[in-house]
SEGU-679818 format. One record per residue (C-alpha): x, y, z; residue in one letter; chain. Coordinates in nm, 3 decimals. Example, Ala and Ser with C-alpha at 12.3 -4.5 7.8 and 13.67 -1.06 7.14 Angstrom:
BEGIN
<atom><X>1.230</X><Y>-0.450</Y><Z>0.780</Z><balo>a</balo><guro>A</guro></atom>
<atom><X>1.367</X><Y>-0.106</Y><Z>0.714</Z><balo>s</balo><guro>A</guro></atom>
END
This chain:
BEGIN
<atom><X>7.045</X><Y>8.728</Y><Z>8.211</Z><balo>x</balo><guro>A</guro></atom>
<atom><X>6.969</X><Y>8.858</Y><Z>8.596</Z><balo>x</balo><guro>A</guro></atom>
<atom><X>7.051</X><Y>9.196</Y><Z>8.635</Z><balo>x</balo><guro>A</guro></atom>
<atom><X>7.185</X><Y>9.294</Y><Z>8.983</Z><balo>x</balo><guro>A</guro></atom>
<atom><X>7.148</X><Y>9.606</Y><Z>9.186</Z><balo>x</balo><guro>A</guro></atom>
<atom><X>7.343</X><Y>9.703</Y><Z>9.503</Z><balo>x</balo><guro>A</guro></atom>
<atom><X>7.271</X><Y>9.873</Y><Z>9.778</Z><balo>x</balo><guro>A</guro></atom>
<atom><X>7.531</X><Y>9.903</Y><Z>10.023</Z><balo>x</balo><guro>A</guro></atom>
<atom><X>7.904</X><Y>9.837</Y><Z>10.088</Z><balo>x</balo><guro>A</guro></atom>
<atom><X>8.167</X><Y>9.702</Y><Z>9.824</Z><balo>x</balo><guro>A</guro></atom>
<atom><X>8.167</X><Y>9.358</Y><Z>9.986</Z><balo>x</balo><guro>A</guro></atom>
<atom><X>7.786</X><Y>9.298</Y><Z>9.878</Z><balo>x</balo><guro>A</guro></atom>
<atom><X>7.876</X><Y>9.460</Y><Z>9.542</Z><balo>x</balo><guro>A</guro></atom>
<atom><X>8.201</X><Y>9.188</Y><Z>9.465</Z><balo>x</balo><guro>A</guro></atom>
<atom><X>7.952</X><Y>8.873</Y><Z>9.572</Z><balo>x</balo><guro>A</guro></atom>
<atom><X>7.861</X><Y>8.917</Y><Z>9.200</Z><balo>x</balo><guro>A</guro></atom>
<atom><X>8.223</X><Y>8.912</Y><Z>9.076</Z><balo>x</balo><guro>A</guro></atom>
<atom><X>8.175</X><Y>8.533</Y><Z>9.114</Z><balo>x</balo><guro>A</guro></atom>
<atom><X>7.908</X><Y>8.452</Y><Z>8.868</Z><balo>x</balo><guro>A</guro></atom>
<atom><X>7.996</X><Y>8.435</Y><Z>8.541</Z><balo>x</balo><guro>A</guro></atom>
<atom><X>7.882</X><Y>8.750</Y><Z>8.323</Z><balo>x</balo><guro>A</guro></atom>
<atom><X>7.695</X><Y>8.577</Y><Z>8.076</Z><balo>x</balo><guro>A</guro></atom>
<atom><X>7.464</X><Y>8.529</Y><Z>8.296</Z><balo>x</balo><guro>A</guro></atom>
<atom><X>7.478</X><Y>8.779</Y><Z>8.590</Z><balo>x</balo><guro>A</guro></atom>
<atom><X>7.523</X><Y>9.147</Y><Z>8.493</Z><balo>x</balo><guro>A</guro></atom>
<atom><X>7.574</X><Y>9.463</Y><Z>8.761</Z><balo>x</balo><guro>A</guro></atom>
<atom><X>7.323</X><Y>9.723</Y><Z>8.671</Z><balo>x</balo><guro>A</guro></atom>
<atom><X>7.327</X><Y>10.006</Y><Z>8.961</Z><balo>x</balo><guro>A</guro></atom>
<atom><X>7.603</X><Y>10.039</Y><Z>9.287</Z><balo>x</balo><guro>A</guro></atom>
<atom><X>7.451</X><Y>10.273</Y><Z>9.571</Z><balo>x</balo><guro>A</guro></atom>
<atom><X>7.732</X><Y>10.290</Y><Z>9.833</Z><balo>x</balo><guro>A</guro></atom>
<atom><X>7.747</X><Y>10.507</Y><Z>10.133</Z><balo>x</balo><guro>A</guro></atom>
<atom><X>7.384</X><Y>10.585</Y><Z>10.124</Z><balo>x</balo><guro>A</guro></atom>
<atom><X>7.174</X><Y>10.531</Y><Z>10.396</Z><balo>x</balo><guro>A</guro></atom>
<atom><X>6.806</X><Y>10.413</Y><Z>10.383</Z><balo>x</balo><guro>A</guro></atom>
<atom><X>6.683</X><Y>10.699</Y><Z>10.567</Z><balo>x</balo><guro>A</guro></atom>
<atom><X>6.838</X><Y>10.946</Y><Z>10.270</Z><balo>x</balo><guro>A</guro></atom>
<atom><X>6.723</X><Y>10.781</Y><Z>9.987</Z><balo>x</balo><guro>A</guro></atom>
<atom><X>6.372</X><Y>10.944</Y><Z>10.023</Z><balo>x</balo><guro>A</guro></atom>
<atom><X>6.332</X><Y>11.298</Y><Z>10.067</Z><balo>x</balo><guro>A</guro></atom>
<atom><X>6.319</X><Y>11.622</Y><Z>9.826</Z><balo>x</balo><guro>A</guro></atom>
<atom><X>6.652</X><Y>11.707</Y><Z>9.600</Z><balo>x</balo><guro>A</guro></atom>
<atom><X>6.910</X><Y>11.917</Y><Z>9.824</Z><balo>x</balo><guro>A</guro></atom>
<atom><X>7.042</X><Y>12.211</Y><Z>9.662</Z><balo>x</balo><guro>A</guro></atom>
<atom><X>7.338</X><Y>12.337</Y><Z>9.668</Z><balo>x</balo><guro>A</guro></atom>
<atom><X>7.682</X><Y>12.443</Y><Z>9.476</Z><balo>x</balo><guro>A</guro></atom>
<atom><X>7.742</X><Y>12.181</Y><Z>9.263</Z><balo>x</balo><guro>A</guro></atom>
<atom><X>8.123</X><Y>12.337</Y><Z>9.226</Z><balo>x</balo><guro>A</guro></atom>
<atom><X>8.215</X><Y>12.192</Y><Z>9.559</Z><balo>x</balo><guro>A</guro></atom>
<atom><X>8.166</X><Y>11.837</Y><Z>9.434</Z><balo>x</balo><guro>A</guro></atom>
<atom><X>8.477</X><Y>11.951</Y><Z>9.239</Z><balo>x</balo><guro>A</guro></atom>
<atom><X>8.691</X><Y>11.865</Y><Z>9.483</Z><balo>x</balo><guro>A</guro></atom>
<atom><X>8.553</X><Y>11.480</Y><Z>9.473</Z><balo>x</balo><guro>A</guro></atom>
<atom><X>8.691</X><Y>11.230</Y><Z>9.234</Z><balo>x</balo><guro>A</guro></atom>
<atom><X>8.417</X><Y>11.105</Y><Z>8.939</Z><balo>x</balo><guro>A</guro></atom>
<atom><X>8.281</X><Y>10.824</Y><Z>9.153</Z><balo>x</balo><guro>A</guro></atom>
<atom><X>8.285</X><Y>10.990</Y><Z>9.479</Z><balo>x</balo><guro>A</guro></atom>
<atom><X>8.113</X><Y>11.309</Y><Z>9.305</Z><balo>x</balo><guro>A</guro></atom>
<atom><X>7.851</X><Y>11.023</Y><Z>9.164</Z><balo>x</balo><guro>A</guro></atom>
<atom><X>7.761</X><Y>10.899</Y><Z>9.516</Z><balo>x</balo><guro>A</guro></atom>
<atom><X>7.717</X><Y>11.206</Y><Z>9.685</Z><balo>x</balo><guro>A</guro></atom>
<atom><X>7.519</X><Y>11.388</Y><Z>9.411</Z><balo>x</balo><guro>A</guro></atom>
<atom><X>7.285</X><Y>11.068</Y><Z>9.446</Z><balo>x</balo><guro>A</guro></atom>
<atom><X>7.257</X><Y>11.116</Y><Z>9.771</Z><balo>x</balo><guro>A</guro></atom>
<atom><X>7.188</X><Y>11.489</Y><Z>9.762</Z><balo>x</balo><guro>A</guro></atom>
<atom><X>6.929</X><Y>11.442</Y><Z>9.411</Z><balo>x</balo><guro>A</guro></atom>
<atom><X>6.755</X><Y>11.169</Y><Z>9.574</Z><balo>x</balo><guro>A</guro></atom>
<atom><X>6.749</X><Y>10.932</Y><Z>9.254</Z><balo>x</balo><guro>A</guro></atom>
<atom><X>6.824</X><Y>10.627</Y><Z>9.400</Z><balo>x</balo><guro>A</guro></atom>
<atom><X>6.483</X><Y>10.473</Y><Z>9.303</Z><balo>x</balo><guro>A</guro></atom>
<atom><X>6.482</X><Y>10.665</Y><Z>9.016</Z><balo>x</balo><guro>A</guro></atom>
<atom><X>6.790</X><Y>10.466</Y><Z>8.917</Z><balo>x</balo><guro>A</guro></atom>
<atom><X>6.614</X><Y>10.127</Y><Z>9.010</Z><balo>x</balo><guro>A</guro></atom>
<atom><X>6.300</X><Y>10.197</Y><Z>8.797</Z><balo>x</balo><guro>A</guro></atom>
<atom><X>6.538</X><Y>10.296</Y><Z>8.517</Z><balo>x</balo><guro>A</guro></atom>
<atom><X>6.776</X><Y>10.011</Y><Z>8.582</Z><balo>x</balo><guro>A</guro></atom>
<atom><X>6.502</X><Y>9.669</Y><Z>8.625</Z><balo>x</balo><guro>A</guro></atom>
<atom><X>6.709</X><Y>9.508</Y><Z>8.844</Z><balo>x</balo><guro>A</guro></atom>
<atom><X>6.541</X><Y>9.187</Y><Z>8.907</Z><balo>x</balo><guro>A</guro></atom>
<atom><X>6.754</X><Y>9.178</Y><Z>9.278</Z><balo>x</balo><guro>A</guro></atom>
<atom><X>6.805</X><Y>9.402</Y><Z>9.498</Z><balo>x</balo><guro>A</guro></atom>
<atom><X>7.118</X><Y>9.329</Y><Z>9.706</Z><balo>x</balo><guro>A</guro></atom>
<atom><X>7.073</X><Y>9.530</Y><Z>10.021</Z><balo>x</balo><guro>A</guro></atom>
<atom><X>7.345</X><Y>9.524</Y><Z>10.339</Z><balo>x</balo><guro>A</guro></atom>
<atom><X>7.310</X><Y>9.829</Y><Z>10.598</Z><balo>x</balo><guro>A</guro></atom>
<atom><X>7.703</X><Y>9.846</Y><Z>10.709</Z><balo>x</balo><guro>A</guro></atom>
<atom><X>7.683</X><Y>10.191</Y><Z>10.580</Z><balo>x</balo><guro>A</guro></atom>
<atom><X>7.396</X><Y>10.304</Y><Z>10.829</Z><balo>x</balo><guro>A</guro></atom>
<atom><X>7.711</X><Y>10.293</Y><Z>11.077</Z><balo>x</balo><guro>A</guro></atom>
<atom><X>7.795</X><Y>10.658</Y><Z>10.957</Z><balo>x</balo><guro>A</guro></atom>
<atom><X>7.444</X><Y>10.832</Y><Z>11.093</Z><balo>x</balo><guro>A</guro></atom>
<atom><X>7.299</X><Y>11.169</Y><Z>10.933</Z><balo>x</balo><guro>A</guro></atom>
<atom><X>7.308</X><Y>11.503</Y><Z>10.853</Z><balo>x</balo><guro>A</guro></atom>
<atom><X>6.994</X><Y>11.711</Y><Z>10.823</Z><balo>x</balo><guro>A</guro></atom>
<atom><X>6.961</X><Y>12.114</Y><Z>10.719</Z><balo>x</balo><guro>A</guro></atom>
<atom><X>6.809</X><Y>12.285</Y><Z>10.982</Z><balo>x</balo><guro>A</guro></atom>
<atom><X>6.434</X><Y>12.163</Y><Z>11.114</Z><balo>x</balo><guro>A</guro></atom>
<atom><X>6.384</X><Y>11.990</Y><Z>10.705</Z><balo>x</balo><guro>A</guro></atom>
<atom><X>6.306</X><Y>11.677</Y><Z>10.728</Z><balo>x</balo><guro>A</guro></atom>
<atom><X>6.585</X><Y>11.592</Y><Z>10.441</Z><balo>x</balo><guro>A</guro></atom>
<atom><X>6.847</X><Y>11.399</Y><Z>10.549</Z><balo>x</balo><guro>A</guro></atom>
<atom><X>7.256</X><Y>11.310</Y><Z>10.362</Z><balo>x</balo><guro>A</guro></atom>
<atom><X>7.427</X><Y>11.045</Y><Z>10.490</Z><balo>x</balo><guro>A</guro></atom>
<atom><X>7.722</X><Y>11.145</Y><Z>10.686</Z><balo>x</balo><guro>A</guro></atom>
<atom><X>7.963</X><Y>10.948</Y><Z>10.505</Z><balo>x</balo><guro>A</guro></atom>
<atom><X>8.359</X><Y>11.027</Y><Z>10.426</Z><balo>x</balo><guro>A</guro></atom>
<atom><X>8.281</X><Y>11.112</Y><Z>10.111</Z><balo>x</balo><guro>A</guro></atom>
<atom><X>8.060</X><Y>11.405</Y><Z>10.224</Z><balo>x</balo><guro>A</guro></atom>
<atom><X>8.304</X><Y>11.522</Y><Z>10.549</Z><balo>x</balo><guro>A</guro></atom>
<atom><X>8.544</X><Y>11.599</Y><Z>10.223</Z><balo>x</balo><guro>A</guro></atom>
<atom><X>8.272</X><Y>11.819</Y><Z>10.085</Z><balo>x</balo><guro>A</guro></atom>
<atom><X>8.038</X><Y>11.911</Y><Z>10.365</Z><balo>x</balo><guro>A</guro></atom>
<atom><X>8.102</X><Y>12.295</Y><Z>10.443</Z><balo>x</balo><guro>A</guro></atom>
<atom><X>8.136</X><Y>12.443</Y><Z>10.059</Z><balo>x</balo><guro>A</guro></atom>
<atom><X>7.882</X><Y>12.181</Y><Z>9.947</Z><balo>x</balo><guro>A</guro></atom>
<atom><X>7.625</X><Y>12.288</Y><Z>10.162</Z><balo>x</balo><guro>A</guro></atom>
<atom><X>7.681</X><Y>12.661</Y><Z>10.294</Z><balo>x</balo><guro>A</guro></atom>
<atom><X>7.531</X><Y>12.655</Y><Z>10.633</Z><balo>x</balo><guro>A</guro></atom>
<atom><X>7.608</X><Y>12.446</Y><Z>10.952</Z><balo>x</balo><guro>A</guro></atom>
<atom><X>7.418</X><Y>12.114</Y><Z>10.932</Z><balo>x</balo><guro>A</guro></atom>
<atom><X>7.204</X><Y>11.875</Y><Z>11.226</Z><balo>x</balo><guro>A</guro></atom>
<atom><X>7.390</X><Y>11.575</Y><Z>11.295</Z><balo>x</balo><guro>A</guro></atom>
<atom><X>7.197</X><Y>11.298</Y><Z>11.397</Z><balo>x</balo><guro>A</guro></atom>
<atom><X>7.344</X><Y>11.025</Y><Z>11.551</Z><balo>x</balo><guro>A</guro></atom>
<atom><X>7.287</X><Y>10.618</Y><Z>11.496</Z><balo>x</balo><guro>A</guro></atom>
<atom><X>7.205</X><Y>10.595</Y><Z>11.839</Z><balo>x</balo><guro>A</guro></atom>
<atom><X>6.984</X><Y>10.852</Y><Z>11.866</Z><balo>x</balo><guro>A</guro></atom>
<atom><X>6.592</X><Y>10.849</Y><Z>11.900</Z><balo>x</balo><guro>A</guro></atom>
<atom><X>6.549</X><Y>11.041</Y><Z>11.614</Z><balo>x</balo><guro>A</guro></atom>
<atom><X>6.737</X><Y>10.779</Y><Z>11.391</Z><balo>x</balo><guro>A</guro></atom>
<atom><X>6.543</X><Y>10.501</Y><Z>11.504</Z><balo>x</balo><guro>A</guro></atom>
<atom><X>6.199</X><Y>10.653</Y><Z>11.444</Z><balo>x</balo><guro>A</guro></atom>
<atom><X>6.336</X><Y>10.734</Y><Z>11.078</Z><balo>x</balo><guro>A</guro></atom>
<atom><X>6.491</X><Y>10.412</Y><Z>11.040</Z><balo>x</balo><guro>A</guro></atom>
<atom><X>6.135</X><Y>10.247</Y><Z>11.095</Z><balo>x</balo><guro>A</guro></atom>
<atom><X>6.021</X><Y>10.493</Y><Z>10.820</Z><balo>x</balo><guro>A</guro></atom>
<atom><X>6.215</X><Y>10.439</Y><Z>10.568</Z><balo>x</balo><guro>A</guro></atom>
<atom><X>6.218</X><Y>10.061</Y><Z>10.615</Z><balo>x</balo><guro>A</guro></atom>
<atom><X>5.823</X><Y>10.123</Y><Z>10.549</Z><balo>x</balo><guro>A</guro></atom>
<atom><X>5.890</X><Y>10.357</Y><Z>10.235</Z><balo>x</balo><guro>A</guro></atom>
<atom><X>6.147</X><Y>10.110</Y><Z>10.114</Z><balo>x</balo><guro>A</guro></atom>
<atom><X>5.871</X><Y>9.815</Y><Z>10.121</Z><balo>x</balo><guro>A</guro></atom>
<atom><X>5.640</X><Y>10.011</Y><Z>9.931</Z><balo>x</balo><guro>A</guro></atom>
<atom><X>5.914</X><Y>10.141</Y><Z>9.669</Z><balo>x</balo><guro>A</guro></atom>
<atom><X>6.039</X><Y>9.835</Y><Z>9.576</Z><balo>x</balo><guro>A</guro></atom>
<atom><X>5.710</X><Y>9.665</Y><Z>9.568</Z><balo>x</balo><guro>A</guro></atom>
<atom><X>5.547</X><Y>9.899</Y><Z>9.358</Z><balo>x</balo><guro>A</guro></atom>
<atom><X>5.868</X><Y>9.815</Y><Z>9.090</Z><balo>x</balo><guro>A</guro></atom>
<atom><X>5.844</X><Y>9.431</Y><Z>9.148</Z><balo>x</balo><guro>A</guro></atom>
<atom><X>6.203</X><Y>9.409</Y><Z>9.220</Z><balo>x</balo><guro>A</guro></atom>
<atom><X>6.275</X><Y>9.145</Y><Z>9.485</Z><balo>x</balo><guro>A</guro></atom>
<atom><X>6.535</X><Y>9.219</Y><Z>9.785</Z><balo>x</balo><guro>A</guro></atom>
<atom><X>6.804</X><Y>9.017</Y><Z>9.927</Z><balo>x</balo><guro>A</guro></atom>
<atom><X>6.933</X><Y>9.124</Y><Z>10.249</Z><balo>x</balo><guro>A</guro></atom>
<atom><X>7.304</X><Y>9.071</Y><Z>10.284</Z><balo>x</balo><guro>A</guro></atom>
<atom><X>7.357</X><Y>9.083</Y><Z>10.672</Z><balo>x</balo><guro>A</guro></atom>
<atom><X>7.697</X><Y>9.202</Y><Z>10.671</Z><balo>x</balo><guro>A</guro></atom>
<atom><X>7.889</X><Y>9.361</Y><Z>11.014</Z><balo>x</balo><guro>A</guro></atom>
<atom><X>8.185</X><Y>9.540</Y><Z>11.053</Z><balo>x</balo><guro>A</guro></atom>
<atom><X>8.471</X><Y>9.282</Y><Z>11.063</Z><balo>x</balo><guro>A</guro></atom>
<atom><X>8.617</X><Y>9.278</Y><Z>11.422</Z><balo>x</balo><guro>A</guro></atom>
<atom><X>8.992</X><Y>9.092</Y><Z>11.281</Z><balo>x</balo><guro>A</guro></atom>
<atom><X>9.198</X><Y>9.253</Y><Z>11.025</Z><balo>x</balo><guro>A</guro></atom>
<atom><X>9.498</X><Y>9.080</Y><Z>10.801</Z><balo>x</balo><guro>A</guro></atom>
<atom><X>9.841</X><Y>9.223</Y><Z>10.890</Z><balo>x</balo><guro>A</guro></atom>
<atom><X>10.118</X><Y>9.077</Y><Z>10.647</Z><balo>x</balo><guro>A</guro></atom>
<atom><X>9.942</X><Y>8.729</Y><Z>10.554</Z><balo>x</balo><guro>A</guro></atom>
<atom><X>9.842</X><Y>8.699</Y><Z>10.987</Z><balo>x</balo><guro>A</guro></atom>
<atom><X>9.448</X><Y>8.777</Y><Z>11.125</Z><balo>x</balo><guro>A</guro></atom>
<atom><X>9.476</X><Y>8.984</Y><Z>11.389</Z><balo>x</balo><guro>A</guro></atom>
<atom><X>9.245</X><Y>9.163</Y><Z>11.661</Z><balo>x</balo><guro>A</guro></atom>
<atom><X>9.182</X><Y>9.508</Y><Z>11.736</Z><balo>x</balo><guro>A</guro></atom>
<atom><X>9.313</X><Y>9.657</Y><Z>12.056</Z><balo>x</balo><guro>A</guro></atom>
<atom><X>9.016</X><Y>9.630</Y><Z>12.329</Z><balo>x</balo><guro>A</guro></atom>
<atom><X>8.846</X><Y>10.004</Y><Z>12.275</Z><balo>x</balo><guro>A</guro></atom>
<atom><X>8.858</X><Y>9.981</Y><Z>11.888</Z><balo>x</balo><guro>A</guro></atom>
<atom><X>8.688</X><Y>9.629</Y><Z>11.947</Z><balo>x</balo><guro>A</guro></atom>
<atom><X>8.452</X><Y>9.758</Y><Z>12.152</Z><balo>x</balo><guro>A</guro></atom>
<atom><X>8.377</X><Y>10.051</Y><Z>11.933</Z><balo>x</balo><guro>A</guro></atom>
<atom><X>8.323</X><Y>9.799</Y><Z>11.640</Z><balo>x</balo><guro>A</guro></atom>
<atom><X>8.104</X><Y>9.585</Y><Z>11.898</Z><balo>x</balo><guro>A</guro></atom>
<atom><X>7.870</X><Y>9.884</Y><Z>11.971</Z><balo>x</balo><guro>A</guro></atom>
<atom><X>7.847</X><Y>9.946</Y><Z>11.549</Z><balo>x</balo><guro>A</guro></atom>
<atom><X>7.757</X><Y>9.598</Y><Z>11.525</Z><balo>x</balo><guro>A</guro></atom>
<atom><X>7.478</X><Y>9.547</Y><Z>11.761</Z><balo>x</balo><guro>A</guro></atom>
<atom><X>7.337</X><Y>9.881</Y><Z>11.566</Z><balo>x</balo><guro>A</guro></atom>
<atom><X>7.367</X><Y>9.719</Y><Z>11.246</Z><balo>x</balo><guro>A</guro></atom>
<atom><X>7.201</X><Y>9.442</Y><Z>11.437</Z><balo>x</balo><guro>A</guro></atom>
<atom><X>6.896</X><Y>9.623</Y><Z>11.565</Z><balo>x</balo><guro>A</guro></atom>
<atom><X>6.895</X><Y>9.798</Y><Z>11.191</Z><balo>x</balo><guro>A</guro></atom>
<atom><X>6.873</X><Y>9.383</Y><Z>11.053</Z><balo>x</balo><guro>A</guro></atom>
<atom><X>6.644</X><Y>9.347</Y><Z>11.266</Z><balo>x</balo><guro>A</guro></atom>
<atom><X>6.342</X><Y>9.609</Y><Z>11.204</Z><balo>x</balo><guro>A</guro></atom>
<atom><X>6.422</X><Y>9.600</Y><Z>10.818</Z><balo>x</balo><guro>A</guro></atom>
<atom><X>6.294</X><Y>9.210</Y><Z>10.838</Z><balo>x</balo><guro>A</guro></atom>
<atom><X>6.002</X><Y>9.345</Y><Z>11.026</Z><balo>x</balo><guro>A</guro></atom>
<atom><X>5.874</X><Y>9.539</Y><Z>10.764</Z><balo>x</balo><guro>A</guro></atom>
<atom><X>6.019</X><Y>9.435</Y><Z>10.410</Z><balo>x</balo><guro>A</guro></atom>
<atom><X>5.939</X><Y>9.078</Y><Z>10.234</Z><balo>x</balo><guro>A</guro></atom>
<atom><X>6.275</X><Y>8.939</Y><Z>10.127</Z><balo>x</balo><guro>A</guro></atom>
<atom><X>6.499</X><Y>8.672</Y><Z>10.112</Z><balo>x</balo><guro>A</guro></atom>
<atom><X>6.829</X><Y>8.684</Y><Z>10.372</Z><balo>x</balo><guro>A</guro></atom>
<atom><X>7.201</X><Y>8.618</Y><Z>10.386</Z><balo>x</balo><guro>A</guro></atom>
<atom><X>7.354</X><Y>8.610</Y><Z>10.685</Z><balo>x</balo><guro>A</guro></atom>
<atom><X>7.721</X><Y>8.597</Y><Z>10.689</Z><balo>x</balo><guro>A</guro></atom>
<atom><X>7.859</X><Y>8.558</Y><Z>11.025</Z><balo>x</balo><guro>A</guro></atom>
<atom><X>8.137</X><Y>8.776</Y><Z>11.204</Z><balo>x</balo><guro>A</guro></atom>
<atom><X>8.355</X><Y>8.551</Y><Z>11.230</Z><balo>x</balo><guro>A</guro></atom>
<atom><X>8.373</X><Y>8.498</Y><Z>10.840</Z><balo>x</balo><guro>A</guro></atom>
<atom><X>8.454</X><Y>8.887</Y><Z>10.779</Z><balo>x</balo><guro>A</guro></atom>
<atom><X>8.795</X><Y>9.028</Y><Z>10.813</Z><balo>x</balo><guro>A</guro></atom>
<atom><X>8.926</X><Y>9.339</Y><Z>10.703</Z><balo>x</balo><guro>A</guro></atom>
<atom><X>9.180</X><Y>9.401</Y><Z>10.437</Z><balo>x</balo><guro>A</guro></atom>
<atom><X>9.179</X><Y>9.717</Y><Z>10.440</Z><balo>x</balo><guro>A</guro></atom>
<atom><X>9.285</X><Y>9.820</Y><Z>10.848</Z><balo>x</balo><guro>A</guro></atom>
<atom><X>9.619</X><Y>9.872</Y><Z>10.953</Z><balo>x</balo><guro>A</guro></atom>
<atom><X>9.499</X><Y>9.802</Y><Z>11.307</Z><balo>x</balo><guro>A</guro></atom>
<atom><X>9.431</X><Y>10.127</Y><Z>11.400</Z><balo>x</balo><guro>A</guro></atom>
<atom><X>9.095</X><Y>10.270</Y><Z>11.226</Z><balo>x</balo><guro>A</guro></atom>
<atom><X>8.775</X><Y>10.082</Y><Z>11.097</Z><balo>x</balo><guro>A</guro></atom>
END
């Protein structure tokens, strides 16, 4: 039996729908977490406000917020780690000058006033301050997952740039496209530094092979 772990989007996490189960088994899904927040100390706050989340959405952000991603690895033994970064598209939040960071993902906008009580530092993906972190925690993640001997495959996903509109692939108009465009050669550069400074294997799955199911054309 290989036991799987996931780190990143629902795409990466459904690659292992297609191995049969007696021999492949899901252990641990970490979505809309970004690299940079899974280190850190444990953010407090009123746990009440997580109310308002669904069970799986209240799962992901208190991860995010408790900081026990690795603690869920070392519990879990995955033997692979399945990482993608498509959710380092949604950038940060920090609390003041701490150097604690939640990823500012949808599930957290839902949450992000009650949850936290006190106006929050966004940092952007652009930013200089992401991309000195991002080098960081691509650092801290080599030295976390080599001190639990659990090997990483990089999944080099991108946001899809075609969506499917009743059975038809379509484009995005020209300034959503060149919205995604921009994401994409972030994700890129993200690719890019994580090989630089983690041993593991890589997946690349082109562009053109991802399309959307999920767009009506008008959002990401």
């Amino acid at each position: 039996m290989i036991n799987v772990a996931t780190l990143g989007c629902i795409a990466t996490r459904n690659c292992c729908n297609y191995f049969d189960p007696k021999f492949v088994k899901h252990v641990l899904y970490a979505p809309k977490l970004s690299l940079i927040a899974t280190s850190g100390n444990p953010i407090a706050c009123s746990q009440g406000a997580l109310e308002h989340l669904n069970s799986f959405q209240r799962g992901v952000v208190s991860r995010d917020l408790n900081k026990t991603f690795w603690n869920e690895v070392e519990h879990t033994k995955p033997d692979l780690l399945l990482v993608d970064l498509a959710e380092e598209a949604y950038g940060l939040v920090s609390m003041n000058e701490e150097r604690c960071f939640i990823t500012n993902s949808d599930y957290l906008s839902r949450v992000k006033v009650p949850l936290i009580g006190q106006e929050l530092h966004v940092i952007g993906i652009e930013s200089d301050s992401f991309k000195g972190l991002w080098v960081q925690a691509c650092q801290d993640f080599s030295r976390k997952s080599t001190l639990l001997k659990t090997k990483t495959v990089l999944i080099r996903l991108h946001i899809p740039e075609r969506f499917t509109s009743q059975g038809t692939i379509c484009s995005y108009d020209d300034m959503l496209l060149g919205k995604i465009r921009s994401l994409n050669h972030h994700l890129d550069w993200c690719y890019s530094v994580f090989l630089q400074n983690v041993d593991c294997h890589e997946i690349t799955i082109t562009p053109d092979a991802q399309i959307s199911e999920y767009s009506n054309g008008k959002k990401v």
